[in-house]
PAPA-349998 format. One record per residue: x, y, z of N, C-alpha, C, O in turn; residue in three letters. Coordinates in steps of 0.001 Angstrom, whole numbers, padded with zeros to 6 digits, always signed. Layout:
XYZXYZXYZXYZala ...
END
This chain:
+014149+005480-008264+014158+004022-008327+015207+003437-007402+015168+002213-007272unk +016244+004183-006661+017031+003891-005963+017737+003081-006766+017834+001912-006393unk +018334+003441-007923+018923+002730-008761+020810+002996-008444+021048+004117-007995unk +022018+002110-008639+022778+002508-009243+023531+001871-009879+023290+000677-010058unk +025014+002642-010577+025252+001816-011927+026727+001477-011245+027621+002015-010591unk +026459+000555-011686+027804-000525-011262+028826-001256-012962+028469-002042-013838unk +029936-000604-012766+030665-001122-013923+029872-000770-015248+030041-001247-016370unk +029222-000088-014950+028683+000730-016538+026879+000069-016406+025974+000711-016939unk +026693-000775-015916+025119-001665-015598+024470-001314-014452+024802-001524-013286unk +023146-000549-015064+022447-000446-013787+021527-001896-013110+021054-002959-013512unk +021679-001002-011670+021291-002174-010831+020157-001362-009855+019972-000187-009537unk +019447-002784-009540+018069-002610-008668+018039-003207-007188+018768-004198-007144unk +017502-002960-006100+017119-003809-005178+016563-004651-004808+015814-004181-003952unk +016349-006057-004907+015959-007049-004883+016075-007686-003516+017044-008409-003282unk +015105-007452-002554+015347-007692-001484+016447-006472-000692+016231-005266-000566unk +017609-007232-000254+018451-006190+000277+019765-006285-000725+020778-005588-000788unk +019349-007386-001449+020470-007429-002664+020303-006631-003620+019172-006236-003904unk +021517-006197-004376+021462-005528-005668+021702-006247-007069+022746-006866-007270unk +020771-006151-007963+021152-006851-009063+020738-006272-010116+020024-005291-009911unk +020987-006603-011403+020927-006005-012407+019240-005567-012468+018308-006305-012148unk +019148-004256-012937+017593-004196-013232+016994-004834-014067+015868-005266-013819unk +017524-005016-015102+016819-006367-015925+016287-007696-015293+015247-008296-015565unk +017236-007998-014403+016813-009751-013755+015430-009095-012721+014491-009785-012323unk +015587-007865-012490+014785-008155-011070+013194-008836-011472+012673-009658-010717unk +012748-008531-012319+011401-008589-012603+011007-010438-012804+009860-010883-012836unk +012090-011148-012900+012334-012413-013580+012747-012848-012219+012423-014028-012080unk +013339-012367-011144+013384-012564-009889+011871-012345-008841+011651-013222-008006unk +011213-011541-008916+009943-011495-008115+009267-012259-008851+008498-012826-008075unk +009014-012752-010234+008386-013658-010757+008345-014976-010200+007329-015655-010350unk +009465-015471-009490+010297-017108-009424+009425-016732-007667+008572-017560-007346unk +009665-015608-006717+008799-015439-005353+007525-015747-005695+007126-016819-005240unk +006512-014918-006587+005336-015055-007002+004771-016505-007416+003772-016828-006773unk +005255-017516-008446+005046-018563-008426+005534-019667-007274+004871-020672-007019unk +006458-019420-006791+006396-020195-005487+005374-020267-004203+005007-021097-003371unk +005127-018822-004567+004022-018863-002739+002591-018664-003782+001652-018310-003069unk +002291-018756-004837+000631-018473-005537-000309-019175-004764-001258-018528-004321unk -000205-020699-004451-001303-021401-003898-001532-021312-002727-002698-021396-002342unk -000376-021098-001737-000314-021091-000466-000625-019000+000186-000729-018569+001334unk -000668-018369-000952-000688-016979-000949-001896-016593+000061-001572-016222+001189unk -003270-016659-000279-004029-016255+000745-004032-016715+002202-004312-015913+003093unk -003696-018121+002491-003037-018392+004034-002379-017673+004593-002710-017155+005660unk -000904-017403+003791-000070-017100+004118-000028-015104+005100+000509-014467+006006unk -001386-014997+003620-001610-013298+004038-002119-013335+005163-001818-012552+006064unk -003210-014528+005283-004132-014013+006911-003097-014525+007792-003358-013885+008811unk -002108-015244+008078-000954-015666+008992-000129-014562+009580+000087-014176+010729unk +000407-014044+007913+001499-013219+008267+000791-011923+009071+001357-011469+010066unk -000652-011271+008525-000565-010125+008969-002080-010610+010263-003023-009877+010561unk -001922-011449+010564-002974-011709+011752-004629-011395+011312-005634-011037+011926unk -004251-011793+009693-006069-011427+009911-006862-010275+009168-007887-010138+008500unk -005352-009195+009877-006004-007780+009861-005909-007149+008098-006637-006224+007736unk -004866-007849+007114-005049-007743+005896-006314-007279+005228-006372-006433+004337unk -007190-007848+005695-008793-007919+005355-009371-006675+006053-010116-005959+005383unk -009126-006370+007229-009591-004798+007298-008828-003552+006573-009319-002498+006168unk -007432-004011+006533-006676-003168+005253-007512-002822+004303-008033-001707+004278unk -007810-004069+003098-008801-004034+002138-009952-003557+002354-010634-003479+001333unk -010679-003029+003757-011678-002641+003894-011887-001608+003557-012604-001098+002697unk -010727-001026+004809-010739+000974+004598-010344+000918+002946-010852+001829+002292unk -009725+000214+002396-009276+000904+001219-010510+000949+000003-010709+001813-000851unk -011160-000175+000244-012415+000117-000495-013474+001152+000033-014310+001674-000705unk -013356+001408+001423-014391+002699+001738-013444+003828+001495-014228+004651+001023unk -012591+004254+001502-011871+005283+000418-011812+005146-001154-011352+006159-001681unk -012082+004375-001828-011687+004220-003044-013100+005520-003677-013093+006309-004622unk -013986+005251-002783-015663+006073-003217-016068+005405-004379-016753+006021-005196unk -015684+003989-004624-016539+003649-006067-017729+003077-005918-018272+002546-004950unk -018175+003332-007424-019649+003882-007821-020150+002986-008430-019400+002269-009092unk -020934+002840-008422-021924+002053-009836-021928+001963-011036-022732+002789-011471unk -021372+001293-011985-020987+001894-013064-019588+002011-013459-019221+002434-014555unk -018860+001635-012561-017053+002503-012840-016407+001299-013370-016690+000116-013181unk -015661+001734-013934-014564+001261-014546-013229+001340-013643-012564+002367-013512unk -012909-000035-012977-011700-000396-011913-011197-001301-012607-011607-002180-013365unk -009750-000762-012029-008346-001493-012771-007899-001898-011085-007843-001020-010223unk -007662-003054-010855-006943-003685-009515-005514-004596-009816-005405-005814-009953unk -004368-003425-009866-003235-004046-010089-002468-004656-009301-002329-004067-008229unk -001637-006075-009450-001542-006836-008775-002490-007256-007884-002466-007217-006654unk -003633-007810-008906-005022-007705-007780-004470-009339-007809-005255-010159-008286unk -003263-009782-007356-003208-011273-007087-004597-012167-006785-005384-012510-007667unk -004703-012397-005702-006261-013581-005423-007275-013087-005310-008203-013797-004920unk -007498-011786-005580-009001-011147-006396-009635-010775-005021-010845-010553-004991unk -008874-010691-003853-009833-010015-002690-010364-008972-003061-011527-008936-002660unk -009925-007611-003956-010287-006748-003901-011360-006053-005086-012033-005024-005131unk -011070-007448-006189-011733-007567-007437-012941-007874-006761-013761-006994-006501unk -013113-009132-006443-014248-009541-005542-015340-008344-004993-016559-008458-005126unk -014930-007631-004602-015606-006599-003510-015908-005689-004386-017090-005346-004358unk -014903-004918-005554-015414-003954-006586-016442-004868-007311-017508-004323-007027unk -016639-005600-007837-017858-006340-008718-018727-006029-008466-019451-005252-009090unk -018971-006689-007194-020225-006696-006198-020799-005141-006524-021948-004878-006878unk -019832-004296-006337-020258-002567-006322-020708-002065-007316-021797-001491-007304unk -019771-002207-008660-019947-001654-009893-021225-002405-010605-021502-001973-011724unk -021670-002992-010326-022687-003610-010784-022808-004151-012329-022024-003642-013130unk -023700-005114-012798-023238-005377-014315-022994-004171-015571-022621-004528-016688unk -023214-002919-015287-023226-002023-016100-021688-001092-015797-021418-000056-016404unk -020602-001862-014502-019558-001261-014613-018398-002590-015047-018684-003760-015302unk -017016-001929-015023-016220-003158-014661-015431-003481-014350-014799-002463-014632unk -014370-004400-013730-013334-004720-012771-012272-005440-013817-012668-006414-014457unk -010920-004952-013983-009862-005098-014812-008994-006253-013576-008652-005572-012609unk -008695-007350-013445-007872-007925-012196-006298-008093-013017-005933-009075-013663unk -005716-007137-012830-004369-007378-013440-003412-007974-012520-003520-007900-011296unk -002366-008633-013210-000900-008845-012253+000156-009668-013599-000193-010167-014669unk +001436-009536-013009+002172-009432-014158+002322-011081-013882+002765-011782-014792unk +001944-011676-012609+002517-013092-012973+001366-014191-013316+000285-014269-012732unk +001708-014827-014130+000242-015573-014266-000084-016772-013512-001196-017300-013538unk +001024-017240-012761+000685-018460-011435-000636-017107-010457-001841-017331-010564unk -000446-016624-010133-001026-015521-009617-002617-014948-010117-003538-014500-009433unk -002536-015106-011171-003992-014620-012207-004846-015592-012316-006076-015528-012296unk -004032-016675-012456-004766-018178-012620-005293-018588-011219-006490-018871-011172unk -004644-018653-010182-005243-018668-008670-006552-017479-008377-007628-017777-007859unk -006153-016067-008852-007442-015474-008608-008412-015626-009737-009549-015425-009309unk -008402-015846-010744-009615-015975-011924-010343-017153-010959-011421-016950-010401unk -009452-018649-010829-010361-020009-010064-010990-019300-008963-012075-019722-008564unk -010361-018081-008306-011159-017946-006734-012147-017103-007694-013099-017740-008144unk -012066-016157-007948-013659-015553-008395-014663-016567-009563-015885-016430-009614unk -013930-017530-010411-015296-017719-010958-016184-019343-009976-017294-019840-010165unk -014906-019786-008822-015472-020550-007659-016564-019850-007353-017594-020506-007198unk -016651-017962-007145-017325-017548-006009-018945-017470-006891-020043-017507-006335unk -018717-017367-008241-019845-016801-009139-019608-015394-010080-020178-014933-011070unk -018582-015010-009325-018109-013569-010148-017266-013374-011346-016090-013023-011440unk -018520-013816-012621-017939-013345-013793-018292-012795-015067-017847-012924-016207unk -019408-012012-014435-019647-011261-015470-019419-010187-015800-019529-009831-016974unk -018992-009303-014712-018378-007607-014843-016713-007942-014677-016136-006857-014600unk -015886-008906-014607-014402-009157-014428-013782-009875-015511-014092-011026-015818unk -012747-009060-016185-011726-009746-016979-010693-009782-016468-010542-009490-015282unk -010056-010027-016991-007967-010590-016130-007374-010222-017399-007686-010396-018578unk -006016-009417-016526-004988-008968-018011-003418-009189-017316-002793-008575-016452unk -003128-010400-018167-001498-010438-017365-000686-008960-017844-000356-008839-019024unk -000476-008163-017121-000139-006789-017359+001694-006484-016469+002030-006919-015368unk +002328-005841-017187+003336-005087-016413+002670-003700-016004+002149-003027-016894unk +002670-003274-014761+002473-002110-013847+003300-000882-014528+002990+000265-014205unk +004475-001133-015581+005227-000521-015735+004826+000472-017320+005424+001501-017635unk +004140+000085-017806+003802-000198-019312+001933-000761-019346+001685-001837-019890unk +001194-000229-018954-000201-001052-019290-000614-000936-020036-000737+000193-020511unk -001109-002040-020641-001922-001664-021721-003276-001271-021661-004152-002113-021860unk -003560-000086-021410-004721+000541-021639-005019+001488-022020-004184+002283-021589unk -005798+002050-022662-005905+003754-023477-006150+004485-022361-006717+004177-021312unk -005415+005960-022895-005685+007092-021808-006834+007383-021340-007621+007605-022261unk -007383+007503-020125-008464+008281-019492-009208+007215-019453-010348+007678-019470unk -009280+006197-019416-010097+004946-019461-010809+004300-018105-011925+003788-018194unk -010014+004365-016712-010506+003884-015746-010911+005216-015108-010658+006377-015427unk -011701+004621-013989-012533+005835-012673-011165+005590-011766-010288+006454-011777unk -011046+004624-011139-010392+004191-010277-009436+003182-010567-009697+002277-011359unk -007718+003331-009639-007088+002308-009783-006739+001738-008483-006634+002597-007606unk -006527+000518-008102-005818+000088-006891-004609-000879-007145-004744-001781-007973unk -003407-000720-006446-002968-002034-006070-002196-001345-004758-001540-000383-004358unk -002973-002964-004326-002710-003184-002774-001711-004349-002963-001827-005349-003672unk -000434-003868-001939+001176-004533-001638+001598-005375-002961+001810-006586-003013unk +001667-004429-004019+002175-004954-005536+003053-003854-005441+004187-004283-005657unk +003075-002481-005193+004122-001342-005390+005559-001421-005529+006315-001110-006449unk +005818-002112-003926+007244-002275-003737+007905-003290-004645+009130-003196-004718unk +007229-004389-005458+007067-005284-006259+008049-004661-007269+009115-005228-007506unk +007671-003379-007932+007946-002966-009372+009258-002209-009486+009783-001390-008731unk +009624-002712-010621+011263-002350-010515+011740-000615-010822+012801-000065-010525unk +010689-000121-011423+010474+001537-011734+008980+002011-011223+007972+002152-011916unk +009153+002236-009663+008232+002524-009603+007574+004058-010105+006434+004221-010541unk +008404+004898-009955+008126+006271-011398+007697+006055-012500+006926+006935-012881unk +007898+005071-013352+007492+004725-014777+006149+004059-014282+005287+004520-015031unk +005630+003311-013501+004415+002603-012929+003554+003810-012742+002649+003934-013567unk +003648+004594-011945+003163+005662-011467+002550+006817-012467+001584+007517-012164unk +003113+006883-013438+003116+007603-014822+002410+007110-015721+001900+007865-016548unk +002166+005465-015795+001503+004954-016901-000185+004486-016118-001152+004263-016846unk -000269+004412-014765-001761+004699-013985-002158+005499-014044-003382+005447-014167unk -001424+007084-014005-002227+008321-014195-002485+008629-015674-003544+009115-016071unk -001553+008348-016385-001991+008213-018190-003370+007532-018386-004332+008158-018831unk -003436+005941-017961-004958+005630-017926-006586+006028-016973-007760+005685-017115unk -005988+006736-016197-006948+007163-015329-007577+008248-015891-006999+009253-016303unk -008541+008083-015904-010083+009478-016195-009638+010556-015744-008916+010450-014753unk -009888+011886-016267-009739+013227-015365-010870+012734-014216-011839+012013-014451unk -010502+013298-012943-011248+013113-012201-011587+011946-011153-012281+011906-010138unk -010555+010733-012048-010365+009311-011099-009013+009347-010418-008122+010010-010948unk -008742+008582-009102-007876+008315-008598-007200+007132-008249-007730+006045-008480unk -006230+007203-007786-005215+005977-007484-005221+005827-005953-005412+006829-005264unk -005018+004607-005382-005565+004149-004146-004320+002717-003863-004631+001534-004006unk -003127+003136-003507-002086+002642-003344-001762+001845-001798-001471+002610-000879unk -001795+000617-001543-002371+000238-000249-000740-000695-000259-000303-001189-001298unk -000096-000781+000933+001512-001067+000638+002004-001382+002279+001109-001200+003105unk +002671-001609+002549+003917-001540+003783+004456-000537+003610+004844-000024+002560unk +004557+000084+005492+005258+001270+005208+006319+001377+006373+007234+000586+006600unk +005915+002823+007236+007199+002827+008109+006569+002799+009102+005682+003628+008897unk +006339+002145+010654+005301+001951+011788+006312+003781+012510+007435+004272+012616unk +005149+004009+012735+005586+005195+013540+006430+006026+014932+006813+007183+015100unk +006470+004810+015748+007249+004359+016743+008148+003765+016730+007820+002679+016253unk +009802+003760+017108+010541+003404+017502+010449+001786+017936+011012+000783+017497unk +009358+002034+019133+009074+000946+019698+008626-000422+019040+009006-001568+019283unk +007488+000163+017925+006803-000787+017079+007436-001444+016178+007145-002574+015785unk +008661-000516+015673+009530-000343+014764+010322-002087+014831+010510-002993+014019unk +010679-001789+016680+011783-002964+016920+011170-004923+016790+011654-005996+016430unk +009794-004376+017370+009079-005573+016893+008402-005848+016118+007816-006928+016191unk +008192-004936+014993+007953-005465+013509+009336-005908+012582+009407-006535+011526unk +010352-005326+013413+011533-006265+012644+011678-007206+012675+011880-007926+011697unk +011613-007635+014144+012085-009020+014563+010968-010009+014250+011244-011190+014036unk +009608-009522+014216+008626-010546+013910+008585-010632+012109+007946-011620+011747unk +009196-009707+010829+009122-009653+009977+010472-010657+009514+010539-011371+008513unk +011370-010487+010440+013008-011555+010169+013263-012442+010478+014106-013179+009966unk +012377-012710+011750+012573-014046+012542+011668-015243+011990+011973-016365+011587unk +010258-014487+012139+009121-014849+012352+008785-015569+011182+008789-016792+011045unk +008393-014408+010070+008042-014439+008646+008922-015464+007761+008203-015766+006809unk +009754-015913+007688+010799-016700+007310+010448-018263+007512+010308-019075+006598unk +010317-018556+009101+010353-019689+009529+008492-020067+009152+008181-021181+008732unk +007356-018886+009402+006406-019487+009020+006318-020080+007403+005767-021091+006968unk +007120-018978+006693+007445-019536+005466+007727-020686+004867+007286-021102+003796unk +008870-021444+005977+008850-022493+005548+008043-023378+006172+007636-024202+005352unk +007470-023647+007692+006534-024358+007647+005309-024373+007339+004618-025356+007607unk +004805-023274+006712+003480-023728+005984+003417-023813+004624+002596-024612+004174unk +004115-023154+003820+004844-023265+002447+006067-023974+001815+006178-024303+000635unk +006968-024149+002816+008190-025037+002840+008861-024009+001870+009253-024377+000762unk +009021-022393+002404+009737-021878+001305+009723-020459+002234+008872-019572+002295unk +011222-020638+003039+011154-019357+003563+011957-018287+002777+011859-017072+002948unk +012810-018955+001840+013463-017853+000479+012408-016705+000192+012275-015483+000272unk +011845-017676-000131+010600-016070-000800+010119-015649+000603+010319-014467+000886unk +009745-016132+001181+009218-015231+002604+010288-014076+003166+009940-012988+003626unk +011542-014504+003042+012632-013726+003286+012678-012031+002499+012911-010898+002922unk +012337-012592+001232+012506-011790+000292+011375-011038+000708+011610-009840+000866unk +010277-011392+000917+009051-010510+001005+009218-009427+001862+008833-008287+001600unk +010018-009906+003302+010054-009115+004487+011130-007879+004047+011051-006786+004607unk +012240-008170+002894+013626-007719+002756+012430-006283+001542+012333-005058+001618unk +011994-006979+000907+010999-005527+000309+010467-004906+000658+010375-003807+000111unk +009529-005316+002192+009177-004134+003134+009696-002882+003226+009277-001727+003151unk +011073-003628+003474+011774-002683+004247+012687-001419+003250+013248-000395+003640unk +012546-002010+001797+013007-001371+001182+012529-000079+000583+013057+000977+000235unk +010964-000732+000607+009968+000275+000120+009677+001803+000590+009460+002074+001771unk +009689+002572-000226+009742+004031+000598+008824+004465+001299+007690+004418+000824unk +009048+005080+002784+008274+005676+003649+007290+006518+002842+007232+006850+001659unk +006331+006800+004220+005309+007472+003668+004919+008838+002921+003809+009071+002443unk +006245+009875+002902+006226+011143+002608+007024+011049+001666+007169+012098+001038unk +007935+009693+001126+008567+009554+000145+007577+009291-001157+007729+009721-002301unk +006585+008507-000669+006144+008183-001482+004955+008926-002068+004501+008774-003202unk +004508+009779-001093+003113+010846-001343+003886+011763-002472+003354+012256-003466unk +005609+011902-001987+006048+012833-002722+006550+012235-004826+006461+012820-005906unk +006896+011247-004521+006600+010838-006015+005541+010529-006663+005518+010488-007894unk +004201+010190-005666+002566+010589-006212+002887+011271-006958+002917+010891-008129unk +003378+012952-006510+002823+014242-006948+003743+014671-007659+003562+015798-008120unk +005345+013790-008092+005800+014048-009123+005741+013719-010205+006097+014347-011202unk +005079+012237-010098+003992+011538-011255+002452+012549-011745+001556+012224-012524unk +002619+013835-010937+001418+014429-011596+000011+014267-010634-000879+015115-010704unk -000078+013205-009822-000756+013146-008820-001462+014428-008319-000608+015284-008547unk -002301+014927-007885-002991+015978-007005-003556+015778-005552-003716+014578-005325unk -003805+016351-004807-004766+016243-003858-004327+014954-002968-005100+014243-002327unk -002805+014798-003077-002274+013359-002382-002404+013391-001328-002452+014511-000821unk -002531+012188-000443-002745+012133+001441-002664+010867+001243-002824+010228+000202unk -002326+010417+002624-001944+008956+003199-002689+008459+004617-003016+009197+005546unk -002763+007860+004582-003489+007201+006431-002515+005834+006839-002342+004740+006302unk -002065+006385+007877-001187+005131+008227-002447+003954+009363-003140+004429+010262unk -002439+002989+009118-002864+001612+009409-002187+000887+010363-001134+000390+009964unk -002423+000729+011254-001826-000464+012713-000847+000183+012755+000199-000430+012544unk -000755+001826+013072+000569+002342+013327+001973+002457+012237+003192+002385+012390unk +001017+002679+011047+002239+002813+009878+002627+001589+009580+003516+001518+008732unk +002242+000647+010005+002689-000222+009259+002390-000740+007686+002927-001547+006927unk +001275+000140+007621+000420-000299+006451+000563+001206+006195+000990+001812+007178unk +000317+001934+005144-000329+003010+005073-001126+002938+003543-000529+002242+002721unk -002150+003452+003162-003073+003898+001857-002622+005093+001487-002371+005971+002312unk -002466+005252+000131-001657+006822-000436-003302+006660-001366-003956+005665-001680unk -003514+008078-001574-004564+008141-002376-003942+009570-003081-003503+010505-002412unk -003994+009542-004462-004180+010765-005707-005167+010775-006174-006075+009966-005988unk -005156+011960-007061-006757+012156-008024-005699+013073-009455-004745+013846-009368unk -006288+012633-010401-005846+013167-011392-006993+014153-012020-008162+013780-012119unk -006695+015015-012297-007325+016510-012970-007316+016833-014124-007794+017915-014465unk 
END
């Protein structure tokens, strides 16, 4: 968790700040309701668009079926709920979780705007703790909710508890761009850039700040394949996206 204890109190990373692990969750909450309405703009802005082919590959890896039972955590504005529906057909079904409810309430209006509501429920859920019985889903996703969670080991542990023998996890996130080169101008366009669009199209580059400051915090790609598989994970692999900047971690539980 990259945790440590300060004066007897443990502490978390919050951005590039450290603060008590208790506040953090009550801290990404106050980011989350600030950018909820302005959230899907903001995604096709910040990442040029290409967000949406992210979500692509990750649904042509996910292999879901007809019939399945999908959990989409931090499925914030339901892009990805959206697309499982369509698949699982009325005889499967789509769980759209996220722990903040400015967030749940923006994606429930976008899917039942679109027509999609008969295979989708919404569960304001902690990632950390879900409530769901063991072996219950085929498939889980959350796409760029990971770095979000204040234990991500305890998160990791309570997805493979609900997952089916035989279903997997499909973890879609910011990662480390693979080049040096790419490296220097995804900083400067993530510090400079990301901030100031923040505030002029949202009038709130605090949280934009913060968003870019979790990127960077979030663990590389072999860090993270490797706590997959200490969560119990199997058969883990990753594909890095626009040069690592993105990468998909996929497990299967047995």
């Amino acid at each position: 968790m990259n945790d440590h204890h300060q004066e007897g109190q443990q502490t978390t990373h919050f951005g590039f700040q450290q603060v008590p692990a208790g506040e953090k969750a009550g801290k990404v909450a106050e980011v989350f309701h600030s950018v909820a309405a302005k959230y899907d703009l903001m995604n096709d802005l910040m990442s040029l668009g290409i967000h949406r082919l992210w979500k692509r590959f990750t649904i042509e890896k996910s292999g879901v079926r007809r019939g399945w039972r999908v959990l989409d955590i931090a499925g914030g504005t339901g892009d990805l709920a959206a697309k499982f529906s369509g698949i699982v057909g009325p005889e499967g079904e789509v769980v759209l979780a996220d722990i903040n409810d400015s967030m749940l309430k923006v994606g429930r209006s976008r899917l039942t705007d679109r027509g999609i509501i008969g295979n989708v429920r919404y569960a304001q859920a902690n990632a950390e703790c879900l409530p769901f019985p063991d072996n219950h889903f085929d498939l889980i996703t959350i796409a760029f909710g990971l770095r979000n969670v204040t234990d991500k080991e305890k998160a990791l542990a309570s997805m493979l508890r609900i997952l089916k023998p035989g279903g997997r996890l499909l973890v879609l996130e910011f990662s480390k761009p693979e080049s040096a080169g790419l490296s220097a101008i995804y900083d400067q366009y993530s510090f400079k850039l990301l901030p100031l669009m923040g505030k002029l199209v949202a009038n709130d580059s605090e949280s934009y700040q913060y968003l870019a400051e979790s990127i960077r915090m979030h663990p590389d790609q072999e860090t993270l394949k490797g706590m997959m598989e200490a969560a119990g994970f199997e058969r883990c692999d990753y594909h890095n996206l626009t040069g690592g900047i993105v990468a998909l971690h996929r497990g299967f539980k047995f």
